[in-house]
N, C-alpha and C positions, 0 to 999 in steps of 0.2 A: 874197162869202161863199157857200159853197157852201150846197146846198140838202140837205134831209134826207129824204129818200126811205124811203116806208113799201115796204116790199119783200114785204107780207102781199096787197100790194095790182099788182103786176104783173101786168097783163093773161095770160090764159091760152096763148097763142099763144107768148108767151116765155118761160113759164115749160116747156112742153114743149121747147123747145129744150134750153133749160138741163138739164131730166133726162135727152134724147139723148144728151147731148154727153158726159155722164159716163164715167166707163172702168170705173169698181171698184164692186160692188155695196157698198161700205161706206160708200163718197161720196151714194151713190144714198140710202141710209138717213138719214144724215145732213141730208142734203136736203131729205128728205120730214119729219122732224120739224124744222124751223122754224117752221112755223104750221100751222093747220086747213085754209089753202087751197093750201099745196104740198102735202101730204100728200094732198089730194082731187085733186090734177092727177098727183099720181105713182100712185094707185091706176090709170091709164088710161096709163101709160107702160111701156114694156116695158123691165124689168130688163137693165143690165148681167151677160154671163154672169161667175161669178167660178172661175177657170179653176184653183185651187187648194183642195184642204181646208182647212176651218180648222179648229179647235178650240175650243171652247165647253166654258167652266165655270159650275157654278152654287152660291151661295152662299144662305144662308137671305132675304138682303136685297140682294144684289148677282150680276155676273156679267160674265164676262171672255172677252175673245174673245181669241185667240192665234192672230195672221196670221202663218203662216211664211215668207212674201214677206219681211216688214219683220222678221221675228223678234224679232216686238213686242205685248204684251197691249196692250190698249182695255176699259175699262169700258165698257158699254151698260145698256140701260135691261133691268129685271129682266122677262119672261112674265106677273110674275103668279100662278106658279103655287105651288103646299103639294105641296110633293115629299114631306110624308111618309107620304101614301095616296095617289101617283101613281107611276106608272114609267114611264121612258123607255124605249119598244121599242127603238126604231129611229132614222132621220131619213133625209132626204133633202132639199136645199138647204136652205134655209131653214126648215124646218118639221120639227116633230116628231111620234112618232107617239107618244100618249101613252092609258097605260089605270090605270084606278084599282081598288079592291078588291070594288066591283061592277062589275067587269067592264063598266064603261062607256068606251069607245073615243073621242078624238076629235084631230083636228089639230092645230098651234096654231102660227102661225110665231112665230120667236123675236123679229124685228126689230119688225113693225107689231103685232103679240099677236091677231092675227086667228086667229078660231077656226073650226074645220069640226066639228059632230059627227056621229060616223057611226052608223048605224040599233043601235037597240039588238041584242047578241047572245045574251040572258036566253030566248028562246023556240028558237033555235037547238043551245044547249046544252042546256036541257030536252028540248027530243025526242030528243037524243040518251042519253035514262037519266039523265043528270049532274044532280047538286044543283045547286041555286040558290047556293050560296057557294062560289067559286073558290080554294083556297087559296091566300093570298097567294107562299107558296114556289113553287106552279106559275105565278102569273104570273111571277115575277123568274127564273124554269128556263126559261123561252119568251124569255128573251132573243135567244139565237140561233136564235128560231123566230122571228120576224117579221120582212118587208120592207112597205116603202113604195116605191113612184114617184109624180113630181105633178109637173106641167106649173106653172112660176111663173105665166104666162098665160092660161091657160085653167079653173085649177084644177081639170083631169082630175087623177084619183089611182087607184092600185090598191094595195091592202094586202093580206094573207095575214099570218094566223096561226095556230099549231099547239097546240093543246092534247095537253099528254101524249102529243106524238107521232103518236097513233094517230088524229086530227082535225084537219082543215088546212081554215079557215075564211076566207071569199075575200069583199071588197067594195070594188066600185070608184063613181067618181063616178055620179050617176044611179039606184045601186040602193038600191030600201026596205027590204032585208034581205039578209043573209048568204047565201053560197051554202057547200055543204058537201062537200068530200072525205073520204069515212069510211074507215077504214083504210089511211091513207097510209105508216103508220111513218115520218116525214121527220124527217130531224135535220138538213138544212141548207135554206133557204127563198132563193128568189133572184126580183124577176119586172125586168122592162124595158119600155120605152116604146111596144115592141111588142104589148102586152098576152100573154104569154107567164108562165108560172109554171115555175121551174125546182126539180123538188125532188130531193133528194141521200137516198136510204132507209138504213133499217137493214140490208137486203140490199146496202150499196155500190153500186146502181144509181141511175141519173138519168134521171128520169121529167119530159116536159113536157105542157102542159097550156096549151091557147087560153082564154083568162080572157075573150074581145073579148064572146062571147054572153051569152045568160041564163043559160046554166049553164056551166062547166068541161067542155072535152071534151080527152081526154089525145092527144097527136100521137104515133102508135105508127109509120109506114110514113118517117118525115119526120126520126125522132130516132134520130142513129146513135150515141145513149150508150146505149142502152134495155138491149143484150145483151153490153153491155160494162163491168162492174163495176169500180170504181175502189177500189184496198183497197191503202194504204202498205204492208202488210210485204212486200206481193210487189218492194215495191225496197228493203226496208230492208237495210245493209251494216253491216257490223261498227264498231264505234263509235259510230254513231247511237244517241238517244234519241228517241224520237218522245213530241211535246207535244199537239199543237192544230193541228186539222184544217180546213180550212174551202172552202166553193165558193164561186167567184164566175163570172161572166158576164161577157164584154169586152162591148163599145158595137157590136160587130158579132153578135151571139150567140152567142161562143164560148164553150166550158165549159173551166176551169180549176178544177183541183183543188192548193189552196197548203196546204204541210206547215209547220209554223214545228217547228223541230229546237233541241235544246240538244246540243252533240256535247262530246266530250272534251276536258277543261279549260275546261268551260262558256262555248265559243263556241256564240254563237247565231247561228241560219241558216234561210234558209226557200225552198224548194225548191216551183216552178212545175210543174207536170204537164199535158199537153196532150194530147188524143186524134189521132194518126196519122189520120187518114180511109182514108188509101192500106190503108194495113196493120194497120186498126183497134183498136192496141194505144195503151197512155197512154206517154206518154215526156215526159222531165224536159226542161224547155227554160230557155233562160239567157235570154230576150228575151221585151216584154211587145208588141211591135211597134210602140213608139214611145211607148206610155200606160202611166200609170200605177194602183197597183192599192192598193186602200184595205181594208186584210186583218180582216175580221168584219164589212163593207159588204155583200160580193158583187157589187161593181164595178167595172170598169175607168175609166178618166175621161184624157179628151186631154191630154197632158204639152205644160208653156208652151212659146211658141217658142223661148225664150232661154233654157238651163238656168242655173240658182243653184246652180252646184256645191259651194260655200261652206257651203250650208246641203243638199244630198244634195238638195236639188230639181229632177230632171230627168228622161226619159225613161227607162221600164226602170227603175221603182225601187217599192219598196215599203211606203207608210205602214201607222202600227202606234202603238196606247199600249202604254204596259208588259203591262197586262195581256193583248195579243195575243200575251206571248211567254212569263212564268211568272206565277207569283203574286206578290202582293205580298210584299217579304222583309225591307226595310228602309227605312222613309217617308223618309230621307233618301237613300237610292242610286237613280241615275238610273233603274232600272228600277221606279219605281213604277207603280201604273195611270194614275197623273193623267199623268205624262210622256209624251212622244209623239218620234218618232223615224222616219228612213227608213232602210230598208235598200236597199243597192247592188246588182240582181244582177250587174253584170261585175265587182265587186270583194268582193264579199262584204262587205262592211265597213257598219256603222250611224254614222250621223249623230245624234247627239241635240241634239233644240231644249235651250232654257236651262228648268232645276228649274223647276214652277209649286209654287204655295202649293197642298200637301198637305191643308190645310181642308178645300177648297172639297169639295161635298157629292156632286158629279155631274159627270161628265164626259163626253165626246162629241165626235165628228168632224159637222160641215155639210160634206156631200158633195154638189159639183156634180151637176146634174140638167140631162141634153138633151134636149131635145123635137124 
């Protein structure tokens, strides 16, 4: 007769092994919710990398993860959270960057519900003239004003966000309060693991900034986009409709500026832009040099070894929800915002994953994070 083994109870030594050995950060989770003492031995194991976006939905009482690997939703355990006086900035692997209607800020990862909160920003905005109540419309307009980066490991982080533009508000792990860029005009936010802050102005220009000290100091001799303005119409060509604009940063710190286009007979398209260094001009490139680009992120991220060409999975390609390309038009045609899809650049041509349920309340990319 075989013996029945309490598995709550395996010595710690092999239970680290067991969370090494794993491959996919969704095993890894799975893992760790068994009991209270895997879960305390995977807190001290270092996370499989998950080498793909995923997409995360959320519902009032549930939430669905959609791995475009498997081209397969999974129920997971719900955050926790009253999304209806919270908003989701941002994210970045695991974790979200989440603020509510007093303008209270704080982490929270989606899998283990571990929370970080970050120093209040209530005396930051005050010195700046600004009322104590944030209108709820400027929080949900600052969507494409805030980034995140966080280290699974060490849980370093750096955040930025922009109020009204004209205020770019900076805090990373270690600091007891906000640091403050005053009149930045930024309408596109990017930072990286470099402690670097990439911001995209109202002048069309692209301004960095060393976040590493106590305060922001801007890299003026060092940043050859400073006197070189990035502004679509000087390439736009007859038939084009220009959409939605957005910058991202590759994993090596390059700047890329991506146009998503709707052209004639409502093909959609989206067109990569790169600065020449040689000849310091922007020019349109067909290649992302092997990675791939997660379009309202502002990141590049390493394409698998093995492309899934099946599912538009592979190097040189461009993840996107509906809403990175128009509005919503019709809750049942593929281009809704809850859908998600890659575009091709050597073929032009979109891949779309299978319809999600139109319900769900919230929607979102977990975009890998390299440390």
């Amino acid at each position: 007769m075989s013996k029945v083994h309490d598995w709550s109870k395996l010595c710690d030594d092999l239970l680290r092994s067991i969370f090494e050995g794993l491959n996919t950060i969704k095993d890894f989770h799975r893992a760790s919710s068994v009991c209270s003492n895997w879960y305390t031995i995977s807190r001290i194991c270092k996370q499989p990398i998950n080498l793909l976006p995923w997409q995360i939905l959320f519902k009032e009482n549930s939430t669905l993860l959609f791995d475009p690997e498997e081209n397969k939703t999974h129920e997971i355990q719900h955050p926790g959270i009253d999304f209806s006086d919270r908003y989701v900035l941002t994210s970045c692997s695991n974790w979200l960057l989440m603020i509510d209607y007093n303008v209270d800020f704080f982490l929270i990862n989606v899998f283990t519900r571990e929370r970080i909160n970050l120093p209040s920003i209530e005396s930051s905005i005050i010195g700046l003239g600004q009322a104590h109540f944030v209108e709820p419309t400027d929080i949900i307009s600052a969507k494409k004003q805030a980034c995140l980066w966080i280290d699974e490991t060490t849980k370093d982080y750096v955040v930025a966000w922009s109020y009204n533009q004209y205020h770019l508000f900076i805090n990373k792990k270690g600091d007891d309060s906000w640091s403050s860029l005053e009149d930045t005009k930024c309408v596109y936010i990017a930072c990286n693991k470099d402690y670097k802050l990439y911001v995209y102005t109202l002048y069309s220009c692209i301004k960095i900034f060393d976040i590493s000290g106590d305060s922001p100091e801007e890299i003026v001799e060092e940043n050859p986009y400073r006197n070189h303005p990035f502004c679509f119409r000087l390439f736009s060509q007859p038939g084009e409709h220009y959409w939605k604009q957005r910058m991202a940063v590759t994993s090596f710190g390059e700047v890329l500026m991506i146009v998503s286009l709707r052209w004639l007979g409502n093909k959609r398209l989206f067109h990569i832009y790169k600065m020449n260094l040689e000849k310091s001009s922007w020019e349109r490139v067909d290649s992302l040099g092997g990675e791939m680009l997660i379009f309202g992120h502002g990141v590049t991220i390493r394409a698998p070894m093995k492309d899934i060409s099946s599912l538009g999975i592979k190097s040189d390609s461009i993840w996107f929800s509906g809403e990175g390309l128009w509005p919503e038009i019709d809750p049942y045609s593929p281009y809704t915002p809850l859908n998600c899809g890659v575009f091709d650049l050597t073929t032009s041509t979109i891949t779309w994953f299978k319809p999600l349920d139109v319900s769900f309340l919230k929607s979102l990319w977990l975009v890998p994070a390299y440390s």
